[in-house]
C-alpha positions as CSV (number, residue, x, y, z in Angstrom):
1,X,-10.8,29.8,-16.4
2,X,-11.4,27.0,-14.7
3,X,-8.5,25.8,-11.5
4,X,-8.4,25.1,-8.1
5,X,-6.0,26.9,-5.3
6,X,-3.3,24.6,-3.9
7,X,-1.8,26.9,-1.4
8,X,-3.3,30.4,-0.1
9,X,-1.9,32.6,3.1
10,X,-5.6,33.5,2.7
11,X,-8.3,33.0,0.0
12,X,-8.4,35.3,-2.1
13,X,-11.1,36.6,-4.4
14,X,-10.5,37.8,-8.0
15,X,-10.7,41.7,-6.3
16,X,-8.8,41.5,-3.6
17,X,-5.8,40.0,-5.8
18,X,-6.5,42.8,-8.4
19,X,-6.4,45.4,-5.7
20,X,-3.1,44.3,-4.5
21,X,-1.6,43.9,-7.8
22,X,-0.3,47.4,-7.3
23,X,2.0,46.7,-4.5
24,X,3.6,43.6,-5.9
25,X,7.1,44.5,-7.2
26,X,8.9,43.7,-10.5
27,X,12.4,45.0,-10.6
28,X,15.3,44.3,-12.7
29,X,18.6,43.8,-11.6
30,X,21.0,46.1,-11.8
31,X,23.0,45.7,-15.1
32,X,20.2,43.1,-16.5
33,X,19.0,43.6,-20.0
34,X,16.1,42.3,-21.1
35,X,17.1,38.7,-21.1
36,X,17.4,38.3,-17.7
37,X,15.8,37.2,-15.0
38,X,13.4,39.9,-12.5
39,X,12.6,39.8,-9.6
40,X,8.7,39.9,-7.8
41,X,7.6,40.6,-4.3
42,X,4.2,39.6,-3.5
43,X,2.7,40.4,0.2
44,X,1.8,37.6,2.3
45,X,-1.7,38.7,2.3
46,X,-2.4,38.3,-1.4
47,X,-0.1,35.7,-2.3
48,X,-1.5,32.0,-3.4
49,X,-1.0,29.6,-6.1
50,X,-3.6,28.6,-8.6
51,X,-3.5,25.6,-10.4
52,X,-5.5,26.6,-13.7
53,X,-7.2,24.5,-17.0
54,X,-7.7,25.1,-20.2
55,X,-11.4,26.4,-21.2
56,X,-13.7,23.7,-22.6
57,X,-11.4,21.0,-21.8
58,X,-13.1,18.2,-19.5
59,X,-11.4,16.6,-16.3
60,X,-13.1,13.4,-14.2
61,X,-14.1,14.8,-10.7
62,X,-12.2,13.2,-8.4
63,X,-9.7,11.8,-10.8
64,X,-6.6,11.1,-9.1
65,X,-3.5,12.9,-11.1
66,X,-0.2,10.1,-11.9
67,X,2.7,11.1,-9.4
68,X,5.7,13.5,-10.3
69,X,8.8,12.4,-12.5
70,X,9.6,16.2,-12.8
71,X,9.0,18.7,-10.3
72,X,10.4,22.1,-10.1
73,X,9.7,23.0,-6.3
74,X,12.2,25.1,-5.5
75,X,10.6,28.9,-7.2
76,X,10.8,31.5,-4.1
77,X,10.9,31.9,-0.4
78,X,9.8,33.5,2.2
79,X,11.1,36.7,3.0
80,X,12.3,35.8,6.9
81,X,12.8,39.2,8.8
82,X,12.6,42.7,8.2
83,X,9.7,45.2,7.5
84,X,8.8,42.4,4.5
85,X,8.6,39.4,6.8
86,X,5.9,37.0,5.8
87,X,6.1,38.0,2.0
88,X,6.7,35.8,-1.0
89,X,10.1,36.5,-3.7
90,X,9.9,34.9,-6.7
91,X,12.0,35.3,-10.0
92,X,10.8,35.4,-14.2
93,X,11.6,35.6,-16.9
94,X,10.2,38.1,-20.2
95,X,11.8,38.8,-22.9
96,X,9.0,40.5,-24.5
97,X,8.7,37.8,-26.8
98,X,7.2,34.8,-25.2
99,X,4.2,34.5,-27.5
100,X,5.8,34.6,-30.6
101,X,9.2,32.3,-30.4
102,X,9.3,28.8,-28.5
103,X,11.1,28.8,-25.5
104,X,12.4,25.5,-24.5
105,X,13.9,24.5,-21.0
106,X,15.5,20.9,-20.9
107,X,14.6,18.0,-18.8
108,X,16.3,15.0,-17.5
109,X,14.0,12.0,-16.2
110,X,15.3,9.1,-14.6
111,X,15.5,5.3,-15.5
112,X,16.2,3.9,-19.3
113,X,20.3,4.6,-18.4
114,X,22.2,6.4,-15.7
115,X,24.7,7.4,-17.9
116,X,24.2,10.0,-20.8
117,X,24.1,10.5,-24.1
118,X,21.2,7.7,-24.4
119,X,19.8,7.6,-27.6
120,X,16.5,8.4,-28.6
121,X,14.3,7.7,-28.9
122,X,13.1,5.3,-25.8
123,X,10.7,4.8,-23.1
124,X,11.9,6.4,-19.6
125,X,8.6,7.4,-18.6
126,X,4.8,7.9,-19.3
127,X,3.6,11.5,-19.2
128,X,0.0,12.8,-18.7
129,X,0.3,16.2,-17.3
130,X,2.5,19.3,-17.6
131,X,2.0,22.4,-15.4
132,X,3.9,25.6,-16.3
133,X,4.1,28.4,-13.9
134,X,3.8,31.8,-14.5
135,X,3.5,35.0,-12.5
136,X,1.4,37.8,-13.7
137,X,1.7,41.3,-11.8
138,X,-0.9,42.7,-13.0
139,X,-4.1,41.7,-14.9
140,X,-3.4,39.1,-18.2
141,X,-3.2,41.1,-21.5
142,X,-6.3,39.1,-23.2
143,X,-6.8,35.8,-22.3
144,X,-3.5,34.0,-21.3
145,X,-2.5,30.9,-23.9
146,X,-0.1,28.4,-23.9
147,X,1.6,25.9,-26.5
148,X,3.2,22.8,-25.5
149,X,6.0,20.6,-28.0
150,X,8.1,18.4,-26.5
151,X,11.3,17.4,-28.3
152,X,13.8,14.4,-27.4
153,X,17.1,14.4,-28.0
154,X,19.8,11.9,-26.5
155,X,21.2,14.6,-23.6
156,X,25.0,15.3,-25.2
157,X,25.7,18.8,-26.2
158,X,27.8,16.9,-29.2
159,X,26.6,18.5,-33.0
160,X,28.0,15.1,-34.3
161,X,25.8,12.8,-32.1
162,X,23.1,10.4,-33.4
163,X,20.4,12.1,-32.2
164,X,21.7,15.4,-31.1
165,X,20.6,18.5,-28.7
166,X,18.2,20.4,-30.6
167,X,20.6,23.3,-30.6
168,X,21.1,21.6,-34.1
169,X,17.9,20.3,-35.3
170,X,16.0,22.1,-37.4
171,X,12.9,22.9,-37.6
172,X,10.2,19.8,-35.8
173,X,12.9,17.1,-35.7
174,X,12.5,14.9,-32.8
175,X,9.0,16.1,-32.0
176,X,7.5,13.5,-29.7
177,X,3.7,15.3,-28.6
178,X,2.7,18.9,-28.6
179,X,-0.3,20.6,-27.9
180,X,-2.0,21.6,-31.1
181,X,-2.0,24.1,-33.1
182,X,-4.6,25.9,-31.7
183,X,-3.3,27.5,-28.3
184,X,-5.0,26.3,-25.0
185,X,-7.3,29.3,-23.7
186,X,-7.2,29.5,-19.9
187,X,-9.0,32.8,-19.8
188,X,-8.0,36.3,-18.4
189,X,-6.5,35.9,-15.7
190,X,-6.0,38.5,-12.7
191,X,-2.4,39.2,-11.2
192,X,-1.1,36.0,-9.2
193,X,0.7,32.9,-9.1
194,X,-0.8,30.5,-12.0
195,X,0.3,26.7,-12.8
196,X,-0.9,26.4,-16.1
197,X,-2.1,23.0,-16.8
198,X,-1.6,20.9,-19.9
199,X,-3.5,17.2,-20.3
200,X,-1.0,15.0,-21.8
201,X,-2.4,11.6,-23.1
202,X,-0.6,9.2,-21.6
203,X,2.7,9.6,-23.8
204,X,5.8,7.7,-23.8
205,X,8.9,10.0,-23.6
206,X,12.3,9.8,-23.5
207,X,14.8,10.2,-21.0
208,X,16.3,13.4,-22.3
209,X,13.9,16.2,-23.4
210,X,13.4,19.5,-24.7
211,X,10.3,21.1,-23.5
212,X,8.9,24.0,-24.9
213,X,6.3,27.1,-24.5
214,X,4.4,29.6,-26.7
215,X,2.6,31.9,-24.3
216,X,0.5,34.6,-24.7
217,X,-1.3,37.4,-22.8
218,X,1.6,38.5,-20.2
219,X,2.0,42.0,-19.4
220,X,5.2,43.3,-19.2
221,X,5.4,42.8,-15.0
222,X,4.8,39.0,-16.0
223,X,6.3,35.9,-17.4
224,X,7.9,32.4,-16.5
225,X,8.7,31.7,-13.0
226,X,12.0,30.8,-12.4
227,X,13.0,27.2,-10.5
228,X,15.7,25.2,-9.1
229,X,14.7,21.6,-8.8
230,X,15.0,19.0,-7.4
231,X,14.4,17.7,-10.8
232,X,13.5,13.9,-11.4
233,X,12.8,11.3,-9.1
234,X,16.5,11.3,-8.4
235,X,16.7,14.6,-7.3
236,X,18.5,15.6,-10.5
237,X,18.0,19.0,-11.8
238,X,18.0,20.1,-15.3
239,X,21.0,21.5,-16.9
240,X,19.5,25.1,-16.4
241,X,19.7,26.4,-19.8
242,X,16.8,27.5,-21.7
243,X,17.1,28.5,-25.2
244,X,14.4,30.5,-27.8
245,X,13.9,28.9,-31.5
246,X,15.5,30.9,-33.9
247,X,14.5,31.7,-37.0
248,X,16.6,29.1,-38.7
249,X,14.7,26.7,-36.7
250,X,17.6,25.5,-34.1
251,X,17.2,26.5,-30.4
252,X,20.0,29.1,-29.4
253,X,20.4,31.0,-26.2
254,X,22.1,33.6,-27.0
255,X,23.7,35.3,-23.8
256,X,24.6,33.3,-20.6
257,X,22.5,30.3,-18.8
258,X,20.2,32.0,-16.7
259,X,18.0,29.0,-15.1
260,X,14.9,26.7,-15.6
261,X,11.1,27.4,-15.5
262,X,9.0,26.3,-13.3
263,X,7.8,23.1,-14.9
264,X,6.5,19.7,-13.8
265,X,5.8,16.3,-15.2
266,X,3.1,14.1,-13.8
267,X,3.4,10.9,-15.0
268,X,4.9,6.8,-14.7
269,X,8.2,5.3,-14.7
270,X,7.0,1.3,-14.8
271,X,6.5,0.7,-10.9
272,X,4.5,3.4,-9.1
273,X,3.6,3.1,-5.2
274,X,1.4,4.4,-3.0
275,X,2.0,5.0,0.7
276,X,-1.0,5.3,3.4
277,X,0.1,7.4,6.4
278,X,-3.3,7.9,7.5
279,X,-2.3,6.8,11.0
280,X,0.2,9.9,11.1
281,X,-1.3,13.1,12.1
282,X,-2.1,15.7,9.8
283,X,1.2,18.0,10.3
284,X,3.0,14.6,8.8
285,X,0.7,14.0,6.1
286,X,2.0,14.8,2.7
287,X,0.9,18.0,0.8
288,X,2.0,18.9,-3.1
289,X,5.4,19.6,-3.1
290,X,5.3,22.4,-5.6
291,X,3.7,24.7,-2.5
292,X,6.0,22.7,-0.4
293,X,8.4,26.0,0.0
294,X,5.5,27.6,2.1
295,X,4.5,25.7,4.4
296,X,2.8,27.5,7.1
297,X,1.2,25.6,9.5
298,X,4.6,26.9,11.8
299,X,6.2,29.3,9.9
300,X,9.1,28.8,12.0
301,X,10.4,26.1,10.5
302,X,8.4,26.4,7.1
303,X,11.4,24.2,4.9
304,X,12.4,21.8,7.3
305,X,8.4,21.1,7.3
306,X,7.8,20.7,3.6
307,X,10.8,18.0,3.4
308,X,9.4,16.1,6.5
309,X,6.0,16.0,4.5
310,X,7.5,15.1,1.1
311,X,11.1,13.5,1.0
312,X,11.5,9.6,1.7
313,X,14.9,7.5,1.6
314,X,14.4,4.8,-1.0
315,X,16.5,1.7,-0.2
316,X,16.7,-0.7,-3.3
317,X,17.7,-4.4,-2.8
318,X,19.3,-5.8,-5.8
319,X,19.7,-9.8,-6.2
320,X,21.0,-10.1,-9.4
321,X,24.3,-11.5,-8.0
322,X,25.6,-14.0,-5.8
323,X,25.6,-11.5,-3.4
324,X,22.5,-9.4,-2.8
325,X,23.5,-5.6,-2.3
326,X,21.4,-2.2,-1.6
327,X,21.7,1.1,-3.1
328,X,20.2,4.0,-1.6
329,X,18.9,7.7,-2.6
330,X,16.1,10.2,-2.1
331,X,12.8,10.8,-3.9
332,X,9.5,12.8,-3.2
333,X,5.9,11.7,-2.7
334,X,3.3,13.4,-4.3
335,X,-0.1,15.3,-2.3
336,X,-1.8,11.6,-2.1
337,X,1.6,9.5,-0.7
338,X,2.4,8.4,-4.4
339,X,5.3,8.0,-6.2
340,X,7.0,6.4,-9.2
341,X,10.3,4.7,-9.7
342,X,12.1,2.9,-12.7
343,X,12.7,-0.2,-11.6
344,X,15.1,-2.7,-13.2
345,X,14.2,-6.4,-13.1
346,X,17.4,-7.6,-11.0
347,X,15.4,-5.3,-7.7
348,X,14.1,-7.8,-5.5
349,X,12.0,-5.1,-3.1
350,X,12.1,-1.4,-2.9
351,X,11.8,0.3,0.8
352,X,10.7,3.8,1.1
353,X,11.3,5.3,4.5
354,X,10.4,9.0,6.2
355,X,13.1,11.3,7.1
356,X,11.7,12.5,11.0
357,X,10.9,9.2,12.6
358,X,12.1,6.5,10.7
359,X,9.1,4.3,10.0
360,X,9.3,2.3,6.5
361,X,7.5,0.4,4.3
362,X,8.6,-2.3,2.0
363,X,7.2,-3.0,-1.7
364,X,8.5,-6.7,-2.9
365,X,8.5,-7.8,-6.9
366,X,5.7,-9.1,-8.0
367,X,6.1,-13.0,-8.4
368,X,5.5,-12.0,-12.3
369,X,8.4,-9.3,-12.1
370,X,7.9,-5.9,-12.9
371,X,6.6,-4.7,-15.3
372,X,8.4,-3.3,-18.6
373,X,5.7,-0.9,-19.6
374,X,5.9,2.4,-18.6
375,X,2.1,3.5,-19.6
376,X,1.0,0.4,-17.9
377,X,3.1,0.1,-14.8
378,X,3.7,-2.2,-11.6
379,X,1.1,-0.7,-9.0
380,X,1.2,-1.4,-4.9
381,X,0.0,0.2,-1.9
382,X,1.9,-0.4,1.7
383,X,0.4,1.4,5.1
384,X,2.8,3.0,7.5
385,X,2.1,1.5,10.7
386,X,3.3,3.0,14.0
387,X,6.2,0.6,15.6
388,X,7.1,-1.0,12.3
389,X,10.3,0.9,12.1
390,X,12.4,-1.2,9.7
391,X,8.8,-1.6,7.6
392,X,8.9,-5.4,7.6
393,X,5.3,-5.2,8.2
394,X,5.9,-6.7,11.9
395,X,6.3,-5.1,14.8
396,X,8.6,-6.8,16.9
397,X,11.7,-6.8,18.4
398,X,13.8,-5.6,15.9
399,X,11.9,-2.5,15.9
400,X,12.4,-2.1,19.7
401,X,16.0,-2.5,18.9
402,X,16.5,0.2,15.8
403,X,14.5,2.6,18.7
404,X,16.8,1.8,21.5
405,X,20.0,2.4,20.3
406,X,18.6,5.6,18.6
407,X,17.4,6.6,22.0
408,X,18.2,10.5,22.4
409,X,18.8,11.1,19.6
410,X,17.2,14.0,17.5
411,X,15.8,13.8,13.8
């Protein structure tokens, strides 16, 4: 196994997790069959999320990862009060047969069309990395494996549609890029939190997709984490239904919806920017959002942290009219201050701007335009500068202005 440990109360050694693996909790619901979701407490001493590798696969050193167009960050909490105070709740899913069916969770990306169905297939995004994330509560069953496909489809529900939800496609129909047929070996693994990572190589994907998993090597107290968003660079979340292929080759889920895994996209929509906030002190600096849930540098105010650190107000100017006009929304950086957008051609500048102190910057279209490809996108840096409020690059009146009649206010 090779990985590194994005977020740890403590660090942890291989023993220390193993020894605690007996206090970690997996209990069903009441009522729940088999289908359903469980739930896991881990104790704040032992919890800490690896990210993980395959086993003879090679990464760069130092190779800086594409930003998010899919993130699943919110997967568990901090228990607030009580005896348990301090310890991390997650949910999963095992059915008991997640190494021998595909189970496929679907996923919305932004750009190509606001509007669905859209057919595929077509080019909303580039992808080069998928991480899964699994909890184990007690030592892996062998080495843990995983298989990767990814499917498009258009996004209807419709059986008549063009290119229709795999519900009723059968068999490898709409495959876009899967992993082999040889699972990726990451190793046995010890009890813990695990983001299992898949290299994708640079591949153009649709909009609308099924994405789906073979793994092997859970125990029973072990399985796919369970998430809720915020979903593409919009903030939109997946429908939340994940289905199992049946034998007949069609993807059924065969009681009610019960959620989405815990799975993110790195990857490129065709403009992708970088923000410097090296000037800002390190409690503002950005961290990966997918620990962004436990923040605990004051555990006091652990969420309202993590959204400081990660969440930006994107203001669009679009002059494609007589009229120029803005539209707004919310995305997320990445760890490094990146982040990718699909930008149309009629956008004259994108601004993205912090939620806790207002300070901006401004990314303008290229004199060439943007660029239309999404594996080979529009790149720009901006620094945030202290006093540039509006992100103009100047500071100057108008930023002693926006400050002064937001004078006493609070964030």
């Amino acid at each position: 196994m090779k990985g590194i440990t994005l977020f740890g109360a403590v660090a942890l050694t291989t023993t220390a997790l193993v020894g605690v693996a007996v206090a970690q909790k997996s209990v069903p619901s009441a009522g729940l069959n088999e289908l359903d979701v469980r739930t896991a407490v881990i104790p704040k001493h032992a919890f800490a999320v690896q990210k993980v590798y395959p086993n003879n696969l090679f990464f760069p050193a130092g190779a800086e990862p594409d930003p998010y167009i899919y993130l699943g960050a919110n997967w568990g909490y901090v228990v607030p009060t009580g005896t348990g105070a301090g310890n991390v709740s997650l949910t999963y899913f095992n059915p008991g047969d997640l190494a021998t069916n595909e189970w496929a969770d679907d996923v919305i990306l932004g750009g190509v069309g606001t509007f669905l169905p859209q057919a595929h297939p077509n080019s909303a995004a580039c992808l080069s990395e998928i991480t899964v994330g699994i909890y184990l509560g007690a030592e892996s069953v062998g080495d843990v494996t995983l298989q990767i496909k990814i499917y498009g489809w258009d996004g209807s529900v419709a059986a008549t549609s063009q290119y229709p939800d795999p519900l009723n496609v059968v068999d490898n129909a709409n495959l876009i890029w899967d992993s082999g047929a040889t699972p990726l070996n990451y190793g046995s693994l010890p009890a813990g939190v695990y983001l299992l990572t898949v290299p994708v190589p640079n591949v153009s994907v649709s909009k609308a997709l099924y994405i789906s998993t073979i793994v092997g090597g859970m125990p029973t107290n072990g399985g796919l984490i369970i998430a809720h968003g915020p979903g593409n660079v919009y903030l939109m979340p997946s429908r939340g239904d994940f289905r199992r292929k049946t034998p007949s080759g069609r993807f059924l889920f065969v009681t009610a919806t019960q959620g989405s895994f815990l799975i993110n996209l790195r990857g490129k929509h065709n403009f992708v920017g970088q923000v410097d906030m090296s000037a800002l002190s390190g409690r503002a600096q950005p961290k990966d959002p997918v620990a962004q849930w436990f923040d605990t540098d004051d555990p006091s105010d652990g969420i309202e942290e993590a959204l400081r650190r990660n969440l930006v107000d994107v203001e669009v100017v679009n002059d494609s009219g007589p009229t120029p006009f803005t539209s707004r929304f919310t995305t997320y950086l990445d760890e490094n201050g990146r982040f990718t957008l699909p930008v149309d051609a009629a956008i004259a500048s994108v601004t993205v701007r912090r939620w806790d102190n207002g300070l901006a910057v401004t990314f303008n279209r290229p004199a060439g335009g943007w660029s239309t490809d999404v594996c080979a996108p529009t790149t720009a840096s901006a620094t945030m500068t202290f006093g540039d409020v509006n992100g103009d690059g100047i500071i100057d009146d108008a930023d002693l202005l926006t400050v002064l009649f937001g004078f006493g206010n609070g964030e």
